[in-house]
KETI-597781 format. One record per residue: residue number from 1; residue in three letters; x, y, z of N, C-alpha, C in turn. Coordinates in pm, 1 decimal. Each point is the difference from the previous one (the first is absolute). Layout:
<recs>
n, res, n.u, n.v, n.w, ca.u, ca.v, ca.w, c.u, c.v, c.w
NUM, ALA, X, Y, Z, X, Y, Z, X, Y, Z
...
</recs>
This chain:
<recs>
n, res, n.u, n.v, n.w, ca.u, ca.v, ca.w, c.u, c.v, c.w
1, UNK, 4097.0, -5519.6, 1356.6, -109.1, 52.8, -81.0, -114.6, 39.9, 90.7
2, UNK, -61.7, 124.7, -3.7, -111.1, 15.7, 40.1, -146.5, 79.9, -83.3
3, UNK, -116.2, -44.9, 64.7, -86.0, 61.0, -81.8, -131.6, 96.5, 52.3
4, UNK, -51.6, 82.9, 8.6, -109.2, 6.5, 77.6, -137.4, -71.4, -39.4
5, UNK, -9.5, -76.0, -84.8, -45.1, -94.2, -14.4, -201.6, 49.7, -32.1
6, UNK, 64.6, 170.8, -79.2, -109.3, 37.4, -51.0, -39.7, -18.9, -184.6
7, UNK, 75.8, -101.9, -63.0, -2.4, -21.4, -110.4, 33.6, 142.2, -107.3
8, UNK, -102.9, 4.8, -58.3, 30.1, 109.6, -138.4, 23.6, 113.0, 66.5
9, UNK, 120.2, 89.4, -10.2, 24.2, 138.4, 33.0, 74.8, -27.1, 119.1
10, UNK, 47.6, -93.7, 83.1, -8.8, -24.2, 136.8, 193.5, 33.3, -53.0
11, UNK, 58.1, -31.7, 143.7, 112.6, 7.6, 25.3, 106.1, -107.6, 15.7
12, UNK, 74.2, -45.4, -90.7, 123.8, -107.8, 17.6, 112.6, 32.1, 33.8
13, UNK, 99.1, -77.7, 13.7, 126.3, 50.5, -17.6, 94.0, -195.9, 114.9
14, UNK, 143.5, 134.4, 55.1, 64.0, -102.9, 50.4, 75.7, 42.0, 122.3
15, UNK, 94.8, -84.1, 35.9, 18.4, 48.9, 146.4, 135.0, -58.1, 10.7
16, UNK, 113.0, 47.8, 3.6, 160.2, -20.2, -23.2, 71.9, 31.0, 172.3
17, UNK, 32.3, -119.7, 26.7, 58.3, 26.9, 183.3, 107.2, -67.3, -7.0
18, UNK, 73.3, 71.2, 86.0, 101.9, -56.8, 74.9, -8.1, -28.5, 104.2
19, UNK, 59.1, -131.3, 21.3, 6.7, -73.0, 135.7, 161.8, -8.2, 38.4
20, UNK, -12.8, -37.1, 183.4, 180.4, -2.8, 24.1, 16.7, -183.6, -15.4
21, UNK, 72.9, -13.7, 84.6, 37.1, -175.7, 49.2, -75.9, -22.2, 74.4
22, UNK, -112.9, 46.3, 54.1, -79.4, -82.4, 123.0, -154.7, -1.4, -84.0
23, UNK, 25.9, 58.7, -97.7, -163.5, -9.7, -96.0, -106.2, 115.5, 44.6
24, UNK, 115.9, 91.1, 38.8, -99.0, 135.7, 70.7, -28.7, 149.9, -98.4
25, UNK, -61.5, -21.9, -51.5, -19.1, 164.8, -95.3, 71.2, 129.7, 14.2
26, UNK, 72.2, 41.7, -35.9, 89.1, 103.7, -6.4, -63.4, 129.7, -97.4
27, UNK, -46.8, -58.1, -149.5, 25.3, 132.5, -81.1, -137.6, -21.9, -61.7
28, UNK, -83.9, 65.5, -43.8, -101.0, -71.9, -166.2, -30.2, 113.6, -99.2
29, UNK, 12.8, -27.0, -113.9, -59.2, 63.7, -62.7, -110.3, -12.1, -82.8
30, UNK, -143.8, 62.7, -6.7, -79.2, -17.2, -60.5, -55.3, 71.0, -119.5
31, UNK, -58.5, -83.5, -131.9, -35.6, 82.9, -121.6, -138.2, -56.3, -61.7
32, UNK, -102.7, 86.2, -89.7, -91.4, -57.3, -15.4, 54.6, -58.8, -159.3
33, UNK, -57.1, -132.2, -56.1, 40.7, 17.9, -136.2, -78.0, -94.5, -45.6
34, UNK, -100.9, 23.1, -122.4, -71.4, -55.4, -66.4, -4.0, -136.9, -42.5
35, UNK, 123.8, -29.6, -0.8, 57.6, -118.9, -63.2, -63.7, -136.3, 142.5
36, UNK, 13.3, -117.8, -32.8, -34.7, -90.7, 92.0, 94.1, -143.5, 4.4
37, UNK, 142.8, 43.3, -81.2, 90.7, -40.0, 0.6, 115.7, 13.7, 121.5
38, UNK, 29.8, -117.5, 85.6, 105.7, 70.0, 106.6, 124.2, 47.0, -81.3
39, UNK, 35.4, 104.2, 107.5, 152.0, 67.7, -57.5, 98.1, -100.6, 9.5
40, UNK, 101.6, 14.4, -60.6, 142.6, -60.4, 50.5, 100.0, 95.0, -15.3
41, UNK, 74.6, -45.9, 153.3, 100.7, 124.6, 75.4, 125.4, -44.2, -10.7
42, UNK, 117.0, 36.1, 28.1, 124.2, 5.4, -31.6, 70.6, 117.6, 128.4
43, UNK, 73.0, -35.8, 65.4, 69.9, 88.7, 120.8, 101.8, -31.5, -34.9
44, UNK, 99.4, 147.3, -77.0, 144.3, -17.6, -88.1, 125.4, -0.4, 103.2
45, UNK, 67.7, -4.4, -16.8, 110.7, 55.1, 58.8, 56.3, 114.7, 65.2
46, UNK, -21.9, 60.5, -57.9, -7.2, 128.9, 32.8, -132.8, 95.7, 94.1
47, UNK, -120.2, -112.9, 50.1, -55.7, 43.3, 123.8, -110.1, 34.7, -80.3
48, UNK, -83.1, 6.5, -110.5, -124.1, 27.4, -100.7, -98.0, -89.7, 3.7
49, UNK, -95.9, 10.6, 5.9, -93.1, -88.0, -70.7, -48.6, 31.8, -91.9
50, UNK, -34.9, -98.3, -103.5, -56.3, 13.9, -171.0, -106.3, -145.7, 13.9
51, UNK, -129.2, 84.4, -46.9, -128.2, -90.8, -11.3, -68.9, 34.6, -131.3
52, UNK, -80.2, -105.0, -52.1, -58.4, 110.9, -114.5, -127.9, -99.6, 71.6
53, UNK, -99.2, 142.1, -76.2, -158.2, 42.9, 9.7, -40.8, 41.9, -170.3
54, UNK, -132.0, -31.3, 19.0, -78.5, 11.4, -164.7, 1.5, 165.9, 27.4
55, UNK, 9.5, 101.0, 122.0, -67.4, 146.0, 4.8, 101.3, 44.9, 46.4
56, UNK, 4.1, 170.3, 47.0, 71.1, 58.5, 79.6, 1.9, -8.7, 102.8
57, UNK, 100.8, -81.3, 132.4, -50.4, -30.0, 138.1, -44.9, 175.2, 71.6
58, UNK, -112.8, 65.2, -65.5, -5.3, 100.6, 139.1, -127.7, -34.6, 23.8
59, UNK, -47.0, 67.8, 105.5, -162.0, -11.3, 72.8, -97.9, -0.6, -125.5
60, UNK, 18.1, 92.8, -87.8, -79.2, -0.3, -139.5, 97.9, -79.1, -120.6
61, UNK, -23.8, -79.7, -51.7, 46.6, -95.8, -96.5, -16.4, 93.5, -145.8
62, UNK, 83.3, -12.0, -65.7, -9.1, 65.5, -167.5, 27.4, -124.2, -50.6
63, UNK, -66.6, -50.5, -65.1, -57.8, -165.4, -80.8, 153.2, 55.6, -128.2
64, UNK, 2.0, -167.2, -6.1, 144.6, 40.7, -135.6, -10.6, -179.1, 19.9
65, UNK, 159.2, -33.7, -66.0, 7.0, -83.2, -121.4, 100.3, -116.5, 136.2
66, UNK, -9.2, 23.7, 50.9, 133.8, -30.9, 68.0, 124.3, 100.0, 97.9
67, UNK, 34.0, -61.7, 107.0, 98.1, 74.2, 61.0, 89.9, -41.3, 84.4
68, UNK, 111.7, 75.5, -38.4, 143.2, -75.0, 137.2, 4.2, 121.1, 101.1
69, UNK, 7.9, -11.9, 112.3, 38.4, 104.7, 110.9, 100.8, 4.8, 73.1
70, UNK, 57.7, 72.2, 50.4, 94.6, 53.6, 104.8, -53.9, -11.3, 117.8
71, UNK, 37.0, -44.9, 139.6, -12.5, 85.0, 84.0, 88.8, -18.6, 76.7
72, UNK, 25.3, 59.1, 156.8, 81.2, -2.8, 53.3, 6.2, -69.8, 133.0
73, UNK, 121.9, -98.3, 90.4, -32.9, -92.2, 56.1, -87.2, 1.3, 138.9
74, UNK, -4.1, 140.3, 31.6, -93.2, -36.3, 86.1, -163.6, 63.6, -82.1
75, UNK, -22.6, -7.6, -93.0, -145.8, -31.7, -50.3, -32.5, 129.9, -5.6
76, UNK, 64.5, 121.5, 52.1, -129.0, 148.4, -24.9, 52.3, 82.6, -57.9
77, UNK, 94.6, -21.1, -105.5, 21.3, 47.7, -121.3, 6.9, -49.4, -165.8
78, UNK, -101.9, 50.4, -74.0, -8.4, -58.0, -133.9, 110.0, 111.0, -51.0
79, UNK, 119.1, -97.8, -57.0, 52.7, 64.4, -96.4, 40.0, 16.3, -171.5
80, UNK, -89.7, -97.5, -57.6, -76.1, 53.2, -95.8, -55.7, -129.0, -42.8
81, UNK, -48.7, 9.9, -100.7, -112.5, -68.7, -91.8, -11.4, -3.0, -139.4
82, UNK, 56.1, -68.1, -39.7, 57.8, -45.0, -160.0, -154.7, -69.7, -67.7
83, UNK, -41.8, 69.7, -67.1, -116.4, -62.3, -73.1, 46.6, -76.6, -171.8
84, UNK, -1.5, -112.3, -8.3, 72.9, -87.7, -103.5, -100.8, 63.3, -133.4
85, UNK, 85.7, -58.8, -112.1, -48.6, 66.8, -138.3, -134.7, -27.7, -44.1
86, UNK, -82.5, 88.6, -30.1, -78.4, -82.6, -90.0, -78.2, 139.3, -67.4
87, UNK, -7.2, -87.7, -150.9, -62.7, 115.8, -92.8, -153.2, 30.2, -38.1
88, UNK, -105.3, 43.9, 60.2, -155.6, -27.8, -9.4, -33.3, 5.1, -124.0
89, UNK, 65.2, 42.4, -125.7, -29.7, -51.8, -100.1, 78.1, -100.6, -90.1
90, UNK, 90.9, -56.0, 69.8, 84.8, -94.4, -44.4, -51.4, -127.9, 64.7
91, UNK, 99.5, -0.7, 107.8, -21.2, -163.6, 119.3, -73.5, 4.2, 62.0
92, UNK, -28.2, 131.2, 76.6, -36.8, 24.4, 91.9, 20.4, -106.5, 123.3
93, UNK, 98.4, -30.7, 9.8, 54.7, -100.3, 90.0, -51.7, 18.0, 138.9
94, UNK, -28.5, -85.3, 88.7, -15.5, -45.6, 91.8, 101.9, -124.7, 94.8
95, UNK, 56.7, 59.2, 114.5, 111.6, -113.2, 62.6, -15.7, -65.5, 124.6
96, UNK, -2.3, -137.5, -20.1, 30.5, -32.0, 197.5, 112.9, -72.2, 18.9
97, UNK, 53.5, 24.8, 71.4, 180.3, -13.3, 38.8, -21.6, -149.2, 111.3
98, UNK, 108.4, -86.4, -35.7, -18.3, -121.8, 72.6, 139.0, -0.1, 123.6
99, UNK, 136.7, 33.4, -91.0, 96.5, 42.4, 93.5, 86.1, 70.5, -24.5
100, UNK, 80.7, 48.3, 95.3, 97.6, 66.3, 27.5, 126.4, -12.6, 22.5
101, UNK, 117.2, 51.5, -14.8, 143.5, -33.7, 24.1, 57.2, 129.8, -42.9
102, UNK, 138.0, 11.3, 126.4, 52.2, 76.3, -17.9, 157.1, 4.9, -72.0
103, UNK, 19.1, 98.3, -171.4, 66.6, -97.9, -12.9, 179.4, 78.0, 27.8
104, UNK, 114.6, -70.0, -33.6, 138.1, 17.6, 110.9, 54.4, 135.9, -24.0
105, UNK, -62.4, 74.0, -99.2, 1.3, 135.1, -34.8, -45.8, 73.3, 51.5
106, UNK, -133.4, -38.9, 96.7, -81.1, 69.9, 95.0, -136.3, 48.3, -98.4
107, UNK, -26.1, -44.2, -156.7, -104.4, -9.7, -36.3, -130.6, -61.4, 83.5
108, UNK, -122.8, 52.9, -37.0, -60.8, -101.2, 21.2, -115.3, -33.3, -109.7
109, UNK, -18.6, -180.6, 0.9, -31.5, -99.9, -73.3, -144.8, -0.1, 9.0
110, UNK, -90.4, -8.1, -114.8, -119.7, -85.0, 49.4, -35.3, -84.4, -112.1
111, UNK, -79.4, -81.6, 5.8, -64.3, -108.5, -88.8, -144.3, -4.8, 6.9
112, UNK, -41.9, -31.7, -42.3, -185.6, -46.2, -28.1, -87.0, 10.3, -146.4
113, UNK, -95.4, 21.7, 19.5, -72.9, -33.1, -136.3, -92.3, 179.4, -19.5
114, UNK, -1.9, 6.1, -160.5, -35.9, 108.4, -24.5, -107.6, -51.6, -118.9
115, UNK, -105.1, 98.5, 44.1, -145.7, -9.2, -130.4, -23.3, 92.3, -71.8
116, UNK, 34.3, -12.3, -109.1, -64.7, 102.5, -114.7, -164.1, -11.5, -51.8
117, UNK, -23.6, 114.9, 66.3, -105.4, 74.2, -50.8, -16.1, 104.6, -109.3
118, UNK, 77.1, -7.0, -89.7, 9.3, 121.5, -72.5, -48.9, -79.7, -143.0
119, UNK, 6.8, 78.7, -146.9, -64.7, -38.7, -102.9, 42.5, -159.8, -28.1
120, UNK, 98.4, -27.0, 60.9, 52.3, -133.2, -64.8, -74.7, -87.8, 96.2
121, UNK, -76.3, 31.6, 110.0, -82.5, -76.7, 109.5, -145.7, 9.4, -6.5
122, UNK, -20.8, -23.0, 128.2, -201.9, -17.1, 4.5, -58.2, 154.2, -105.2
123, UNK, 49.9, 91.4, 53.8, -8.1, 149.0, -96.2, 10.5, -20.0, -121.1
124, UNK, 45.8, -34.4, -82.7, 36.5, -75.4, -150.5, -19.6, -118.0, -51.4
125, UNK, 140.6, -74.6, -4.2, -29.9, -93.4, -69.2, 6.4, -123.4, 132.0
126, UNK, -104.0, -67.9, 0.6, -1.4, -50.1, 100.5, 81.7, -184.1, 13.0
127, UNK, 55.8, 28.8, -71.1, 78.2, -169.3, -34.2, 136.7, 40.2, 38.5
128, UNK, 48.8, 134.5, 15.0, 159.5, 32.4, 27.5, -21.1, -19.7, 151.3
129, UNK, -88.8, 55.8, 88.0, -7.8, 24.3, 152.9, 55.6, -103.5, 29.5
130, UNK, 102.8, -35.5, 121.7, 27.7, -114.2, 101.1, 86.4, 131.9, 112.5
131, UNK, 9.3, -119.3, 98.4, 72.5, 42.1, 85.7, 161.1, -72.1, -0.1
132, UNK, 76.3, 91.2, -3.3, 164.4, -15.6, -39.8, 115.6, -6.7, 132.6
133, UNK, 59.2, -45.2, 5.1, 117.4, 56.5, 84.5, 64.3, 100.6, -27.0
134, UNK, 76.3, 61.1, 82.7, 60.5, 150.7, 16.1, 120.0, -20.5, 80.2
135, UNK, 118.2, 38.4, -1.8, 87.2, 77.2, 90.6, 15.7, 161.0, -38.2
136, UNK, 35.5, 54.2, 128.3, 37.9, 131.7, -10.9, 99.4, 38.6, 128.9
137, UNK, 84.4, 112.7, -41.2, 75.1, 23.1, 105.0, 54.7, 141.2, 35.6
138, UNK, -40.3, 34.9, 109.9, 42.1, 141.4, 32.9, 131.4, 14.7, 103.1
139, UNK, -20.5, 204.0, -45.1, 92.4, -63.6, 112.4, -43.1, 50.8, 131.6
140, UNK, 82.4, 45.4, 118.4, -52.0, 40.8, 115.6, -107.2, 131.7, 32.7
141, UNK, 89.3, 94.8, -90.3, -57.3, 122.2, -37.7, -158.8, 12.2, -68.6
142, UNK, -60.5, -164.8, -41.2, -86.7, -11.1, -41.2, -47.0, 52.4, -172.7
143, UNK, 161.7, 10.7, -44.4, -8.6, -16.6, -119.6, 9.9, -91.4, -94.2
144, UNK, -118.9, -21.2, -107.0, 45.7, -101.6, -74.7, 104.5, -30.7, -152.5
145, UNK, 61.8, -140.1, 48.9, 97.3, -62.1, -45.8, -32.9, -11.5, -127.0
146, UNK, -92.4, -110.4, -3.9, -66.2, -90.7, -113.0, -156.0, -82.2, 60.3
147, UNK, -27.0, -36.1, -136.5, -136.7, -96.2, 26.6, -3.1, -69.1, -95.5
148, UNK, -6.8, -123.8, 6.7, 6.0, -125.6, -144.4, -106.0, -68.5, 70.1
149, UNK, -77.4, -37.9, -137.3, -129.8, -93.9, 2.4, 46.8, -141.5, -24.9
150, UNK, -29.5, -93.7, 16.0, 41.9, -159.5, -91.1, -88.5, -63.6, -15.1
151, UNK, -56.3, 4.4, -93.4, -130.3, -32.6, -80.1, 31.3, -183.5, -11.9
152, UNK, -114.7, -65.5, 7.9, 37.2, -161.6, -19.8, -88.5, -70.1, -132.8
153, UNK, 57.6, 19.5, -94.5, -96.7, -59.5, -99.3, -110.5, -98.2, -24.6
154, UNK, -63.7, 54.1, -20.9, -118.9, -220.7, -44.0, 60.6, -17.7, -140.8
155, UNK, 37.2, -145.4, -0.5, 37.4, -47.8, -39.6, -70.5, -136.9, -53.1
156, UNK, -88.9, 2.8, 98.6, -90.6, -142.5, -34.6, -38.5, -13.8, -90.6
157, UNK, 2.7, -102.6, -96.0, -100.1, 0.9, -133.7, -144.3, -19.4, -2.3
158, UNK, -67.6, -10.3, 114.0, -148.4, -26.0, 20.7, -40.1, 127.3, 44.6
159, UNK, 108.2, 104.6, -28.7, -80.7, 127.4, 77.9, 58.3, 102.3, -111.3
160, UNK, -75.0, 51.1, -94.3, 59.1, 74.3, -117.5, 15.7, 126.3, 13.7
161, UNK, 124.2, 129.0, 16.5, -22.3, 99.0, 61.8, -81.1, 117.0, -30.1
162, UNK, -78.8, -31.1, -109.3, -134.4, 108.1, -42.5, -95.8, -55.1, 62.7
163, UNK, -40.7, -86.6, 38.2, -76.2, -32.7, 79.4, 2.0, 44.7, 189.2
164, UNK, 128.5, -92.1, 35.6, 42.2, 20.6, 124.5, 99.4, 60.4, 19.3
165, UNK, 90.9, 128.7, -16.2, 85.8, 29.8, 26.4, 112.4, -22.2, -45.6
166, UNK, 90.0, 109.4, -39.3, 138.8, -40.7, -2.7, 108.5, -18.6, 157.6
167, UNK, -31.0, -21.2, 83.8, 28.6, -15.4, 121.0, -65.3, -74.9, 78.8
168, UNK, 90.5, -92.0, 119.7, -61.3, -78.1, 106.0, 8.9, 154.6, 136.2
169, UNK, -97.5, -51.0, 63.5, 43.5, 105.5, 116.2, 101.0, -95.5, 79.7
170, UNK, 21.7, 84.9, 109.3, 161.5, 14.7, 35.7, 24.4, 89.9, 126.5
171, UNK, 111.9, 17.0, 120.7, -23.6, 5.5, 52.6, 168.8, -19.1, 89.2
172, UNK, 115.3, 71.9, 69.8, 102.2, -13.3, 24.2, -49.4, 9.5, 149.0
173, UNK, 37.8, -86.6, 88.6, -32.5, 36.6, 128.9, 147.6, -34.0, 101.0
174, UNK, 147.6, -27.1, -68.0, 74.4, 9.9, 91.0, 91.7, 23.6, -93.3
175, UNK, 174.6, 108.0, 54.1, 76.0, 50.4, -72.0, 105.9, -30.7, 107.3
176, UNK, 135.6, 5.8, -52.8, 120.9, -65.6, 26.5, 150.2, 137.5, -31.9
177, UNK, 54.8, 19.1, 56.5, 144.1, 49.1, -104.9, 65.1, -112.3, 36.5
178, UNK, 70.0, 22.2, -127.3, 153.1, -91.7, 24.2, 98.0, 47.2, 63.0
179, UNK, 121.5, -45.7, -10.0, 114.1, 77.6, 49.8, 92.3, 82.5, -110.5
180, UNK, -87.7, -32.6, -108.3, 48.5, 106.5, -130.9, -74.1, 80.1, -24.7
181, UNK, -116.6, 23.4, 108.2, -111.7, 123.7, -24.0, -67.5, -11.4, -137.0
182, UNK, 1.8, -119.2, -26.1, -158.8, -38.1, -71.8, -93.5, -59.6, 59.6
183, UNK, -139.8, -7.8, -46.6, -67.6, -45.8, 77.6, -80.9, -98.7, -73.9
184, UNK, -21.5, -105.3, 155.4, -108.3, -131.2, -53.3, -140.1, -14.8, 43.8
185, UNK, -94.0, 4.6, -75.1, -142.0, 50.8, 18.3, -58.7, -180.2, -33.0
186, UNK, -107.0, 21.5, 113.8, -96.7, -120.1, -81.2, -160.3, 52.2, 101.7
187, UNK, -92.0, -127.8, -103.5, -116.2, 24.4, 21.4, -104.4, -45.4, -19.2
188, UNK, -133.1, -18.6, -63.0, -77.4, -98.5, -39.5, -69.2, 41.9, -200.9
189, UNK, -9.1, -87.0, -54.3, -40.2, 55.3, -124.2, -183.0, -143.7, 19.8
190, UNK, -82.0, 107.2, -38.1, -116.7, -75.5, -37.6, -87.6, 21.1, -121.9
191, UNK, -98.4, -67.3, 24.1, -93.1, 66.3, -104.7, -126.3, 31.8, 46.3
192, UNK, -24.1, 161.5, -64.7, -138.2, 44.6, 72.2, -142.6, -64.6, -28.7
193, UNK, -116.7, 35.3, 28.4, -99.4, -86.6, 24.5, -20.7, -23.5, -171.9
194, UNK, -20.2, 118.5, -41.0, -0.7, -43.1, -181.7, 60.5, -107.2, -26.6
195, UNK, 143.7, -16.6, -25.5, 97.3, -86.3, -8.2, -90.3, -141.9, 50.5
196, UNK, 19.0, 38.6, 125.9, -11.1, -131.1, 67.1, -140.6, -67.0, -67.7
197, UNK, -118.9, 32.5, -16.5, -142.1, -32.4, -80.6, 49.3, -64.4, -124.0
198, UNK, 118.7, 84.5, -63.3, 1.9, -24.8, -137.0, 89.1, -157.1, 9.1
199, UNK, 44.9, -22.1, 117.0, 62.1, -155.5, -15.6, -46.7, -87.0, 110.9
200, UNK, -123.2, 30.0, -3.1, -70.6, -75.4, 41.9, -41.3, -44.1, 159.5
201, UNK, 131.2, 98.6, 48.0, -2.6, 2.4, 151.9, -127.0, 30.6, 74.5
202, UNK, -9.2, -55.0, 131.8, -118.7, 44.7, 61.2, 64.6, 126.1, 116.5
</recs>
């Protein structure tokens, strides 16, 4: 991660290298991106790297919802940039990706947590908003497969969901295939600060 460390308007981003066996720098690639979340990378089989970023990794960033990238193994080719779904008058979703796997099909896997911002969130009704888990999976070509949300209910009886939500937030941060090419996801489920006030937590 680096910053120029001029605050509002200033310049962020990240810095992606390759090293050999002696811990000596070989390749890097650098992007600016709004986000202040580190990436997580994945080097497939087939000689690729796939990272996702909140922006477009070029010198000028185009702000969006989320993103998986391509590039190539020695770092100075982007070959493309998959920007994940989201509807600005629907979800308007927002994503940060926790991990990666490649799966025996030569798909590739990611997991993490996704925030709706759209009418059913802070924009609307503000008791639906949490943050959810997600898988999604593309394929090399950087087309997408699918995207499933898994929403975790409240359930508590001290927390009534017109009040607090029909949802705990949530959150998938590691994914698995089997050897029958299904997959096993896990992660953390909590409750947000509302929640948490409303039972008394400090």
């Amino acid at each position: 991660y680096f910053s120029d460390g001029s605050g509002a308007g200033g310049e962020s981003g990240y810095r992606i290298v390759k090293i050999d066996t002696s811990g000596s720098i070989l390749d890097s690639f650098e992007f600016t991106d709004l986000s202040i979340e580190y990436p997580r990378i994945l080097a497939s089989k087939e000689g690729d790297i796939y990272f996702s970023s909140q922006d477009l990794p070029y010198p000028h960033t185009i702000p969006s919802n989320g993103r998986i990238n391509k590039i190539s193994l020695n770092l100075d080719t982007l070959k493309w940039s998959l920007e994940l779904p989201a509807d600005p008058f629907h979800d308007a979703h927002r994503y940060k990706i926790y991990d990666y796997i490649q799966a025996l099909n030569g798909d590739i896997i990611a997991c993490g947590t996704v925030w709706d911002e759209g009418p059913d969130g802070p924009l609307g009704t503000p008791n639906n908003h949490t943050w959810n888990g997600f898988i999604v999976r593309v394929t090399q070509d950087g087309n997408l497969k699918w995207l499933r949300e898994y929403r975790y209910l409240n359930l508590h009886p001290s927390l009534p969901t017109e009040s607090f939500g029909e949802f705990r937030s949530s959150l998938l941060n590691k994914i698995y295939e089997t050897t029958d090419s299904n997959f096993i996801a896990g992660g953390t489920v909590y409750y947000d600060a509302e929640q948490s006030a409303g039972l008394g937590f400090n």
